[in-house]
C-alpha atoms as a printed R data frame, in Angstrom:
    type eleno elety resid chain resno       x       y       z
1   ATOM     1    CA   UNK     A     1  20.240  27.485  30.003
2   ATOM     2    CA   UNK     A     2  19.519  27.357  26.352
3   ATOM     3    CA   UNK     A     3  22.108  25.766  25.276
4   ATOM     4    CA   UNK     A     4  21.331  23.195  27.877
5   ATOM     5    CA   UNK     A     5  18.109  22.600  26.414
6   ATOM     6    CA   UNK     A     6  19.586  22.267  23.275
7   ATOM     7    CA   UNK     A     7  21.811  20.049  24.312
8   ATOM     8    CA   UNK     A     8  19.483  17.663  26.078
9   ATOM     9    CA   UNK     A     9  17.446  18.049  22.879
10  ATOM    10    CA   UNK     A    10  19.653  16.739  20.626
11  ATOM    11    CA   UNK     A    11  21.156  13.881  23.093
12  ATOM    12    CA   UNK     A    12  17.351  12.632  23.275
13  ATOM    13    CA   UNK     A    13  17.317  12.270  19.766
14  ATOM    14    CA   UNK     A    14  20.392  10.469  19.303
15  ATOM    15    CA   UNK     A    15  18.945   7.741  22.175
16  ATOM    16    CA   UNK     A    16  15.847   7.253  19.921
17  ATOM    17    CA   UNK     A    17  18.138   7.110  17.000
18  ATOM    18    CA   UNK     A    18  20.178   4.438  18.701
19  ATOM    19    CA   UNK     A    19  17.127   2.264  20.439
20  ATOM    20    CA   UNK     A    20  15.936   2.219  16.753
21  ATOM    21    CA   UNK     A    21  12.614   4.260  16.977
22  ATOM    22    CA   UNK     A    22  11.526   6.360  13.845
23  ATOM    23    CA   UNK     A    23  11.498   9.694  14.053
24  ATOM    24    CA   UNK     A    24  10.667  12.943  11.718
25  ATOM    25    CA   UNK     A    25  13.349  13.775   9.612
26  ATOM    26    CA   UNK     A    26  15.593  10.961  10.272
27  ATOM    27    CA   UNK     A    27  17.741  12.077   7.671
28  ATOM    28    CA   UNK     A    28  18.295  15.580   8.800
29  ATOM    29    CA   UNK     A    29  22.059  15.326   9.564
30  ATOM    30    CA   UNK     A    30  23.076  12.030   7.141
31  ATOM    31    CA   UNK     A    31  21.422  12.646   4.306
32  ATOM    32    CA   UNK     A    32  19.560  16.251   4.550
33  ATOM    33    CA   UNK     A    33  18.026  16.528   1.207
34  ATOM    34    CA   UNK     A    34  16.612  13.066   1.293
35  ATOM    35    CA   UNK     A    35  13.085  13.815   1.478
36  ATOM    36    CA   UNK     A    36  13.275  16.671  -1.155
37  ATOM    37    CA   UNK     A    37  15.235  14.330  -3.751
38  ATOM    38    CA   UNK     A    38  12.015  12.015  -3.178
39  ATOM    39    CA   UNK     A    39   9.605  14.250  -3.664
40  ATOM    40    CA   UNK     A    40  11.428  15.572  -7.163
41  ATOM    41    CA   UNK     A    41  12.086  12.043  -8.221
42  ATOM    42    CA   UNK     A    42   8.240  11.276  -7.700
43  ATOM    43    CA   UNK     A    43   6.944  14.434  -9.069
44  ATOM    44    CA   UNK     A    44   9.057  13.907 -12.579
45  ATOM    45    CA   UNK     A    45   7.266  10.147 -12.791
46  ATOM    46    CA   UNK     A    46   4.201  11.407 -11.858
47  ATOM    47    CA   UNK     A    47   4.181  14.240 -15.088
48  ATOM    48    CA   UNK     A    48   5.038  11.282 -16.682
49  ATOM    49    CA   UNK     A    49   2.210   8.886 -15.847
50  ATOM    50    CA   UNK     A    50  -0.612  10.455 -13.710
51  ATOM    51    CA   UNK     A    51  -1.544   6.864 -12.925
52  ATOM    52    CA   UNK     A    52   0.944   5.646 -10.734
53  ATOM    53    CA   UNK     A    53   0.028   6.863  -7.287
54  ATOM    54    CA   UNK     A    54  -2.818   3.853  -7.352
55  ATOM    55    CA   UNK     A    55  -0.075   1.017  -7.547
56  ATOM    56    CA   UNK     A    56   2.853   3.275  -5.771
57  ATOM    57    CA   UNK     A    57   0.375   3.142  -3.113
58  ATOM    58    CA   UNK     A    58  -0.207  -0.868  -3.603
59  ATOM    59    CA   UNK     A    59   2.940  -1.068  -3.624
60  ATOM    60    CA   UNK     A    60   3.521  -0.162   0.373
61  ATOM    61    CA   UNK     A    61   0.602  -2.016   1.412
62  ATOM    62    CA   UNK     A    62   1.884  -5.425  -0.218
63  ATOM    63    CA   UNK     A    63   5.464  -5.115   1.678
64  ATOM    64    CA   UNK     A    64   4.049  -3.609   5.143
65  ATOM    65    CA   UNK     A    65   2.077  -7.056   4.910
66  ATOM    66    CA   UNK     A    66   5.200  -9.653   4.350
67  ATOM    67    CA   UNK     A    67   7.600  -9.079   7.219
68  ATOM    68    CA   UNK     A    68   6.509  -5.528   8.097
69  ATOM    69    CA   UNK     A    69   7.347  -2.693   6.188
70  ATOM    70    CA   UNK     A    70  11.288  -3.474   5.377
71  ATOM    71    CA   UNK     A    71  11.139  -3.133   1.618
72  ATOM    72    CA   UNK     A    72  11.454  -6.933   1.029
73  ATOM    73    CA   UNK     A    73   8.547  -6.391  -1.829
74  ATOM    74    CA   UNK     A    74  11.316  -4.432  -3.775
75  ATOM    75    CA   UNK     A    75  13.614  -7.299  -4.082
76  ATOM    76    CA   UNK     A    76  14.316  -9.400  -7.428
77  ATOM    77    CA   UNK     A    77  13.951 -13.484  -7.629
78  ATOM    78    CA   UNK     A    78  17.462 -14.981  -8.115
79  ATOM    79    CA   UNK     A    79  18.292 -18.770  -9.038
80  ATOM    80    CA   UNK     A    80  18.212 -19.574  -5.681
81  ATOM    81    CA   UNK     A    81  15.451 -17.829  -4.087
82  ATOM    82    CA   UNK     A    82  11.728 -16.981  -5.720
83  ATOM    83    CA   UNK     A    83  11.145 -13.607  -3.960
84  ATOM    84    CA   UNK     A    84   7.971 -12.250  -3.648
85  ATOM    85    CA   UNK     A    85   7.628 -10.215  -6.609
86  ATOM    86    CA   UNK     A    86   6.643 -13.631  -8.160
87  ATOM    87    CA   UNK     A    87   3.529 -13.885  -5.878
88  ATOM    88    CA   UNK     A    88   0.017 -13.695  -7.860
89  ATOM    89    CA   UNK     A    89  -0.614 -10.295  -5.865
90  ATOM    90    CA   UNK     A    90   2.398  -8.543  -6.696
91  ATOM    91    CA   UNK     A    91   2.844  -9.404 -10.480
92  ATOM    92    CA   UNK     A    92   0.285  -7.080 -11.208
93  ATOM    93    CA   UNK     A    93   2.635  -4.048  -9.421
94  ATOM    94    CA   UNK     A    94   4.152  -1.682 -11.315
95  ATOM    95    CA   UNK     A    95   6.266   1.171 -10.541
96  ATOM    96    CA   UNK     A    96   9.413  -0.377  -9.369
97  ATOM    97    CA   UNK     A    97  11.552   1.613 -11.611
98  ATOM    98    CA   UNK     A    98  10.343   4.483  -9.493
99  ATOM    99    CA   UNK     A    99  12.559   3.336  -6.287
100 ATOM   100    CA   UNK     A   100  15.180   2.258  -8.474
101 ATOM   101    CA   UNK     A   101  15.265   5.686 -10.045
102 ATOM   102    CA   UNK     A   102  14.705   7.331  -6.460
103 ATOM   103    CA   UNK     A   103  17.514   5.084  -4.802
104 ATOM   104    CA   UNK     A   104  20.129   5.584  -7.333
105 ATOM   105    CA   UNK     A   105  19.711   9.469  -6.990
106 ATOM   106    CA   UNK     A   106  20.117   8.958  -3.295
107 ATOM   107    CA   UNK     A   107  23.092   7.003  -3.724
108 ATOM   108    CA   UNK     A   108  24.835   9.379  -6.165
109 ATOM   109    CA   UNK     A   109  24.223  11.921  -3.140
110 ATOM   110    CA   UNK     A   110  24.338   9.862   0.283
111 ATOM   111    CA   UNK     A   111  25.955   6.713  -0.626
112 ATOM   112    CA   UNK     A   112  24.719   3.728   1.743
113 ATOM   113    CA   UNK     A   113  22.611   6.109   3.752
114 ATOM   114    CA   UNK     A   114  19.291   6.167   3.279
115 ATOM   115    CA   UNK     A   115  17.061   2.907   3.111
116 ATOM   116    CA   UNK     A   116  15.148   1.379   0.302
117 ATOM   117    CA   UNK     A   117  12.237   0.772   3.272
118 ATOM   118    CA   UNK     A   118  12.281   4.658   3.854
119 ATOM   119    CA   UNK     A   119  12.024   5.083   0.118
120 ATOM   120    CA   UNK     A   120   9.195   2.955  -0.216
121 ATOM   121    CA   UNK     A   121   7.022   5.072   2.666
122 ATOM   122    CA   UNK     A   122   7.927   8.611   0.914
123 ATOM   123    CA   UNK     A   123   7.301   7.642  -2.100
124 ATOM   124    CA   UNK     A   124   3.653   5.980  -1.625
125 ATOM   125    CA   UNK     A   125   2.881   9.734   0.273
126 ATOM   126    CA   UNK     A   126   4.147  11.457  -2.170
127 ATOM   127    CA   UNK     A   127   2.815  10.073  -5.076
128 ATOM   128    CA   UNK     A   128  -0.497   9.873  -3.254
129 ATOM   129    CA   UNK     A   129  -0.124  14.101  -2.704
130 ATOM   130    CA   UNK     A   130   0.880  14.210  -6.491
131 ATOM   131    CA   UNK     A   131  -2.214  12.631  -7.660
132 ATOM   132    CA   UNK     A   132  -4.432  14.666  -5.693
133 ATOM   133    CA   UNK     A   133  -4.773  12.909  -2.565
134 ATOM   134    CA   UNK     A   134  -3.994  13.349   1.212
135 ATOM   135    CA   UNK     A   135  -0.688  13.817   2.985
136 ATOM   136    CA   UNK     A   136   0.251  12.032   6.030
137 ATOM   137    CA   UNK     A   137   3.191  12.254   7.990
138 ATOM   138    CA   UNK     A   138   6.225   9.791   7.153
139 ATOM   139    CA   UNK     A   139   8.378   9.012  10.192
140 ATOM   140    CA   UNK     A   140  11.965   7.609   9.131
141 ATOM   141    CA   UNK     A   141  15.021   5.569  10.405
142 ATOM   142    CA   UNK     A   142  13.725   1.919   8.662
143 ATOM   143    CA   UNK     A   143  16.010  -0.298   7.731
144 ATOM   144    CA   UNK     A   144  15.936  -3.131   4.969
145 ATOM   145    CA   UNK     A   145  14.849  -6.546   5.165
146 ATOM   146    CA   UNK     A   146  17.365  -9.499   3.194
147 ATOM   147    CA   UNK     A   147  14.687 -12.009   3.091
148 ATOM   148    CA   UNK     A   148  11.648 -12.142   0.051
149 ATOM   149    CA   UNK     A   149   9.993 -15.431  -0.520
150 ATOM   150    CA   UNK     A   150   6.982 -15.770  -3.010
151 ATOM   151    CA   UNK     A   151   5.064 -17.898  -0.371
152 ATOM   152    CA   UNK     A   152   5.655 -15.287   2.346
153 ATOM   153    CA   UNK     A   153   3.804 -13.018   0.448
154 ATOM   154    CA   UNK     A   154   0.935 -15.959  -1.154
155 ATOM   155    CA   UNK     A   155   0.642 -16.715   2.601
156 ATOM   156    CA   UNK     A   156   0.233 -12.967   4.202
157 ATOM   157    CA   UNK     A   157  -1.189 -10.117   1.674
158 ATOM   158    CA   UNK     A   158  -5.125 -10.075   2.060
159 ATOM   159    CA   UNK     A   159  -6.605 -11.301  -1.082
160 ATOM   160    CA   UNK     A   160  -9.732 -10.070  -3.249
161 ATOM   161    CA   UNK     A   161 -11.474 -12.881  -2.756
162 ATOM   162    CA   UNK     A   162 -11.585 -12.779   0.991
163 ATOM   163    CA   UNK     A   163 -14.316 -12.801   3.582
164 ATOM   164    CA   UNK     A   164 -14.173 -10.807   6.142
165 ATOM   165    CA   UNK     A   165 -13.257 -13.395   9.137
166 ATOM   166    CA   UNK     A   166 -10.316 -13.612   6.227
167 ATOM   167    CA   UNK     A   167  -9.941  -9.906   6.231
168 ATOM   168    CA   UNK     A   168  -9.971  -9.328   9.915
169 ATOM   169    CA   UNK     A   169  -7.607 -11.967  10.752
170 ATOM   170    CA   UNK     A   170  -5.177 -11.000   8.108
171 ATOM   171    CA   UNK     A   171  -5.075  -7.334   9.059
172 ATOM   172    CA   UNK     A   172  -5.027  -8.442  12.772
173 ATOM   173    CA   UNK     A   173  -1.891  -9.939  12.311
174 ATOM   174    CA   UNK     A   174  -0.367  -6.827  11.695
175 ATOM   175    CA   UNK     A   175  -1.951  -5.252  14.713
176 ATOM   176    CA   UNK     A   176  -4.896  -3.268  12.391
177 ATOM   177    CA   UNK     A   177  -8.271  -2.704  13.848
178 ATOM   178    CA   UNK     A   178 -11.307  -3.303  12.133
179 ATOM   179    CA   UNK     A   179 -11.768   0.422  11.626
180 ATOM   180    CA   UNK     A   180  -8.257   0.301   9.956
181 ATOM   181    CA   UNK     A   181  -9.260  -2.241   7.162
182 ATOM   182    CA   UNK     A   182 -12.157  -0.406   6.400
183 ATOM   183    CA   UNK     A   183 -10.009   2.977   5.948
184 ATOM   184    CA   UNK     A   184  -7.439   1.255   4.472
185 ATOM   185    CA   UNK     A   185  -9.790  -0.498   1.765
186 ATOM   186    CA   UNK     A   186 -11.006   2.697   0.749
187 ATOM   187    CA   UNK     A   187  -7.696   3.177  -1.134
188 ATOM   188    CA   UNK     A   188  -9.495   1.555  -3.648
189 ATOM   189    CA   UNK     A   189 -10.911   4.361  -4.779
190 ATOM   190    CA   UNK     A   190  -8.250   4.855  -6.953
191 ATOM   191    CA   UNK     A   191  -6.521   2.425  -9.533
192 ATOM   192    CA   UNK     A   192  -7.746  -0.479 -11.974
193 ATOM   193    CA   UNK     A   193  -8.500  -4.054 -10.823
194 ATOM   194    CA   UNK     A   194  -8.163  -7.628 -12.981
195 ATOM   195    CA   UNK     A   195 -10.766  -9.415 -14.442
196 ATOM   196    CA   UNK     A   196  -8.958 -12.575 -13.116
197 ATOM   197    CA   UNK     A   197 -10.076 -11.211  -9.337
198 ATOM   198    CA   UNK     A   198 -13.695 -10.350 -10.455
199 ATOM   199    CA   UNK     A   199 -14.999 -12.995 -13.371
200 ATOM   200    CA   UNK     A   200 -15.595 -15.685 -10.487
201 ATOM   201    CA   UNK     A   201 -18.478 -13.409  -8.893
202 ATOM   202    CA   UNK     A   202 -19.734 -12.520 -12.114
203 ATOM   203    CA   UNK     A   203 -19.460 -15.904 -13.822
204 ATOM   204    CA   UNK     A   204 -19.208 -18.700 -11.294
205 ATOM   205    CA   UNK     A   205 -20.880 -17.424  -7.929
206 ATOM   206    CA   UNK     A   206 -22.375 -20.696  -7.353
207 ATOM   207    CA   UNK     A   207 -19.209 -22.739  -7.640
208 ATOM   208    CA   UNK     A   208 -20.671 -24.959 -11.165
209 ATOM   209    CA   UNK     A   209 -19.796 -22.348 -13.271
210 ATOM   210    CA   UNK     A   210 -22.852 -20.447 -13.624
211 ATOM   211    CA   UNK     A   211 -24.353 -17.984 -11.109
212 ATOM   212    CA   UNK     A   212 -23.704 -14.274 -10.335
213 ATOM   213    CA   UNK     A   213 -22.933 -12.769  -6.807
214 ATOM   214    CA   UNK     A   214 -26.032 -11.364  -5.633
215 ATOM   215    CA   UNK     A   215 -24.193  -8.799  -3.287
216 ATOM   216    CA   UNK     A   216 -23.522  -6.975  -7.051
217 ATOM   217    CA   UNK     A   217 -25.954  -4.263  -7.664
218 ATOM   218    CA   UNK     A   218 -27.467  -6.102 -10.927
219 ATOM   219    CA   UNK     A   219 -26.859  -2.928 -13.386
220 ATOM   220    CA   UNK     A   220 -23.108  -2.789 -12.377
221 ATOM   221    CA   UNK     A   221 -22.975  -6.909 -12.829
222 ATOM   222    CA   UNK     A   222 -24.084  -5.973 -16.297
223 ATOM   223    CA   UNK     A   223 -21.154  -3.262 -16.504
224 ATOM   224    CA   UNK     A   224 -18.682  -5.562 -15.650
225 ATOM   225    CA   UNK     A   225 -19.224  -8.511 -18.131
226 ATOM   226    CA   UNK     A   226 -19.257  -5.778 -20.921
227 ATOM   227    CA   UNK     A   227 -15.973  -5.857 -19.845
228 ATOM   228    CA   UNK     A   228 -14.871  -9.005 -18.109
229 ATOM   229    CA   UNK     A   229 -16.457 -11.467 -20.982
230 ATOM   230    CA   UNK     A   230 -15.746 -14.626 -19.353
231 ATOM   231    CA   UNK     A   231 -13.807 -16.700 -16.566
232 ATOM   232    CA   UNK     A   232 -10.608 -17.225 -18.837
233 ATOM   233    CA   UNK     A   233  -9.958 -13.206 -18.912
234 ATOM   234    CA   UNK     A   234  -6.987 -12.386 -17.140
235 ATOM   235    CA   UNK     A   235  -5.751  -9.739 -18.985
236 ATOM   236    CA   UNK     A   236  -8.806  -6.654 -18.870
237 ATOM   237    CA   UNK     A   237  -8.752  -4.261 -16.434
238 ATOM   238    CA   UNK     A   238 -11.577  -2.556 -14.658
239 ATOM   239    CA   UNK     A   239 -11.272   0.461 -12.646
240 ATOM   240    CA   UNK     A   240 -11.836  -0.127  -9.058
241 ATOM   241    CA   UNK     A   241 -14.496   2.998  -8.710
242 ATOM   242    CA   UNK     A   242 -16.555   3.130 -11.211
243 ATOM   243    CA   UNK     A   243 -17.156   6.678 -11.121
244 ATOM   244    CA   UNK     A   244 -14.410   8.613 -10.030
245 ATOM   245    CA   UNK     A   245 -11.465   6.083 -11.068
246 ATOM   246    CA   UNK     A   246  -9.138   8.531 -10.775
247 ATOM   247    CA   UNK     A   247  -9.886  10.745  -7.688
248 ATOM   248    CA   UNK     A   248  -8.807  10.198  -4.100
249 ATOM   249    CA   UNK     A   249 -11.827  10.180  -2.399
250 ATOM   250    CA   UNK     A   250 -15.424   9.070  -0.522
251 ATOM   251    CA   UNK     A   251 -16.768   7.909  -3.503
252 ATOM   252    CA   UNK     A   252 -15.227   3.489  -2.743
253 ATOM   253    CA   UNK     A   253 -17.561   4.097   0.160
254 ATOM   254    CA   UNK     A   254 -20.811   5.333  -1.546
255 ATOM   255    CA   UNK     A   255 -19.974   2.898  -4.647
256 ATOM   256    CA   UNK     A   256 -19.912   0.101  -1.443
257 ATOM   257    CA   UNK     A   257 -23.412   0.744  -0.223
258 ATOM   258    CA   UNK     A   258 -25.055   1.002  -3.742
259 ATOM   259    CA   UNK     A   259 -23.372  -2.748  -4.185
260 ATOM   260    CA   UNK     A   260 -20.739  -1.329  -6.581
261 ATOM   261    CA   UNK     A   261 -17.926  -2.916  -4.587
262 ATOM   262    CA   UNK     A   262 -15.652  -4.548  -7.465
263 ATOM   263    CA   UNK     A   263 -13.493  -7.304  -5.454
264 ATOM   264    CA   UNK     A   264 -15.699  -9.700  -2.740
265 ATOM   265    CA   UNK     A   265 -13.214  -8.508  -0.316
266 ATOM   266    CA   UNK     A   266 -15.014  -4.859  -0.722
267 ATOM   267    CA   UNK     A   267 -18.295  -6.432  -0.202
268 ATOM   268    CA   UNK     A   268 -17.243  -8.312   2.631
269 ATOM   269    CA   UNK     A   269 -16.818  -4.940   4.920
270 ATOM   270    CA   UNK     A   270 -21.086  -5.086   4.618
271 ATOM   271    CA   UNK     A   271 -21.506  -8.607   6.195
272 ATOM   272    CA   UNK     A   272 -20.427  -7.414   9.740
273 ATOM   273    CA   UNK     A   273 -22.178  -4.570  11.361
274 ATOM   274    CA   UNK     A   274 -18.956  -3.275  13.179
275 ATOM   275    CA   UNK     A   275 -17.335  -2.716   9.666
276 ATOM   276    CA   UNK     A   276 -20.354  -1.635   8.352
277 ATOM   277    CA   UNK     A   277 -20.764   0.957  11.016
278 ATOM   278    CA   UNK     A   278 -17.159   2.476   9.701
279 ATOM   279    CA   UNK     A   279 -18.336   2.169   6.042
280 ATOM   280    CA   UNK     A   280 -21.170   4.444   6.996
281 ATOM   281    CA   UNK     A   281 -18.988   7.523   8.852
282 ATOM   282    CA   UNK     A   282 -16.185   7.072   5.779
283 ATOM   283    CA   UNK     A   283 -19.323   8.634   3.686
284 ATOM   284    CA   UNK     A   284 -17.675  11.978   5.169
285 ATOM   285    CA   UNK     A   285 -15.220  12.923   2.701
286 ATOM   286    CA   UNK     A   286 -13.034  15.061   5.771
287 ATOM   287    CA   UNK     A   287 -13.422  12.226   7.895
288 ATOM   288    CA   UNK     A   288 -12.346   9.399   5.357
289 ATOM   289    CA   UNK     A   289  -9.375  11.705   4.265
290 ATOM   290    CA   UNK     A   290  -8.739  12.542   8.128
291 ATOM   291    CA   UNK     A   291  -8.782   8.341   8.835
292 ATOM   292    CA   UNK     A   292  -7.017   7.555   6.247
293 ATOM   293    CA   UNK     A   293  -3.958   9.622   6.811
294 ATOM   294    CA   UNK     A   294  -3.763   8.467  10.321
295 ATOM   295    CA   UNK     A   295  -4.174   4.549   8.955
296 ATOM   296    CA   UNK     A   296  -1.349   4.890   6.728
297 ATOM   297    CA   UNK     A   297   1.096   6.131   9.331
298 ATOM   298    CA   UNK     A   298  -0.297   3.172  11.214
299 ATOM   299    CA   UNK     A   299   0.283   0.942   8.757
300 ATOM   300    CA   UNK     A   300   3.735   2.169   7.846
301 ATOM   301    CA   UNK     A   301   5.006   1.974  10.830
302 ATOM   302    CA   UNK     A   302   3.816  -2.202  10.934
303 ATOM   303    CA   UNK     A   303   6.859  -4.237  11.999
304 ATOM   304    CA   UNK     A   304   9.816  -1.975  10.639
305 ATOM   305    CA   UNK     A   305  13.206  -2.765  11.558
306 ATOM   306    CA   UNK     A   306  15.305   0.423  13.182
307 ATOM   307    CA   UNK     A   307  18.553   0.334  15.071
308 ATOM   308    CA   UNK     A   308  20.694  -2.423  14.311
309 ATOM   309    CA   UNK     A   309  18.322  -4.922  12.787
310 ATOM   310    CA   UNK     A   310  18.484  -5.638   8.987
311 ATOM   311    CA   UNK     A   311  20.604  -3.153   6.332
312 ATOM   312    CA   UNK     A   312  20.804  -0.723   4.029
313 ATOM   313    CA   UNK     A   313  20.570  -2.122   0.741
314 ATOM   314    CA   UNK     A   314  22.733  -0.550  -2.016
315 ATOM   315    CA   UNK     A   315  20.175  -1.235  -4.404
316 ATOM   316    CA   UNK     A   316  16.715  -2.104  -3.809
317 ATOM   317    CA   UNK     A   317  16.128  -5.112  -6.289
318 ATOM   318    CA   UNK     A   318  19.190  -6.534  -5.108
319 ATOM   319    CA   UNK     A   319  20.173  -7.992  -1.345
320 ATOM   320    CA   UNK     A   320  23.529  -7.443  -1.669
């Protein structure tokens, strides 16, 4: 009878497998030390630069946002093609050499096995974990996408400059809730932001070059042109929490109600009262960190390709 069960079990499995669902531990027979070879690769960057697990994390959110979450973000422009690296929100990424490094070691052990999409998910976790933040569980089996394309990715990540009609619809696309992209914005309580994104609200609210956004508590205004000096700086960064820039937690939320919300697309989660509403219970640290995991598995799951659709890409810049 046991062995029945275990039979049954495993036959189950296989007919997920095969109607491309993910599932824990998709690599448990193909490629068994996948996750672990990850999680080394990620902790040997991370001694390296404690700073990564803000843009690692970026990093996911850009591709689940173009196409789903198929690793298309990963891929390099050729002659022919201008891929979506090349997009004003992604050329301020870094930490591609991260997958590279974690795909080749994958490929040294399970040639062609495991996909640059799965990568992508583990890795964001991990490095998240690494740099003190919360764990969430990673399902697997995703497959890669062959298609990038700059305006893809112009077109479909949410921008800092957003309202929230912007906001909603954007993340509504994807099949996010409200409550989602008011979770999911609180990952900016860790990581650095551009001057480029913020001297418009600081220098040019009113649209004739003067003016500054009013939604700014006045003391942080003054903060940020200490730092951000005029409209032309696109080089300066700012971190995104001005308190605890390098800490995963509550803190994006508290900074949001005193007005210390750096991007307009942070203050734009105050101008509706349903968002606002979320903003308020995030103020629990447990229940932010408890939200957040379960927003991340929502929003890594967005639109992957299992089963027979797209590939496995040898290497993850590449399409071939």
């Amino acid at each position: 009878m046991k062995m029945k069960m275990i039979i049954v079990a495993a036959l189950m499995t296989m007919v997920c497998v095969s109607e491309g669902h993910l599932v824990k531990h998709f690599y448990k027979e193909s490629c068994p030390s996948a996750e672990h070879i990850v999680k080394k690769m990620v902790d040997k960057h991370m001694a390296a630069d404690n700073t990564l697990h803000a843009p690692l994390l970026r990093m996911q959110f850009h591709d689940c946002f173009v196409r789903g979450c198929d690793g298309s973000v990963l891929i390099n422009s050729t002659t022919n093609n201008t891929a979506e690296k090349a997009a004003i929100p992604n050329l301020t990424i870094r930490g591609f050499y991260v997958i590279d490094d974690v795909k080749e070691e994958l490929e040294k052990k399970c040639p062609g096995v495991v996909s640059c999409a799965d990568i992508l998910a583990l890795v964001a976790r991990d490095a998240v974990v690494k740099g003190g933040g919360p764990s969430w569980r990673v399902r697997t089996g995703r497959r890669d996408g062959v298609i990038s394309r700059k305006s893809e990715a112009t077109n479909n990540i949410p921008q800092p400059t957003f309202n929230f009609s912007q906001l909603q619809q954007s993340f509504a696309k994807k099949g996010l809730s409200v409550k989602h992209l008011v979770v999911l914005s609180g990952g900016h309580t860790i990581g650095i932001g551009h001057c480029n994104f913020v001297s418009n609200r600081l220098y040019n609210f009113s649209g004739n070059g003067t003016g500054t956004d009013p939604s700014i508590k006045p003391s942080y205004a003054r903060l940020l042109k200490t730092k951000c000096t005029n409209l032309q700086d696109n080089t300066t960064i700012v971190p995104m929490d001005p308190n605890t820039p390098s800490k995963f937690d509550r803190l994006y939320f508290t900074n949001l109600k005193a007005k210390q919300g750096l991007f307009q697309s942070d203050a734009a989660l105050l101008t509706n009262s349903t968002a606002k509403k979320y903003v308020d219970k995030q103020l629990n640290e447990a229940k932010f960190l408890r939200n957040f995991k379960k927003s991340m598995q929502k929003l890594s799951e967005t639109q992957v390709k299992t089963g027979i659709a797209g590939k496995i890409r040898r290497h993850c810049a590449l399409v071939d």
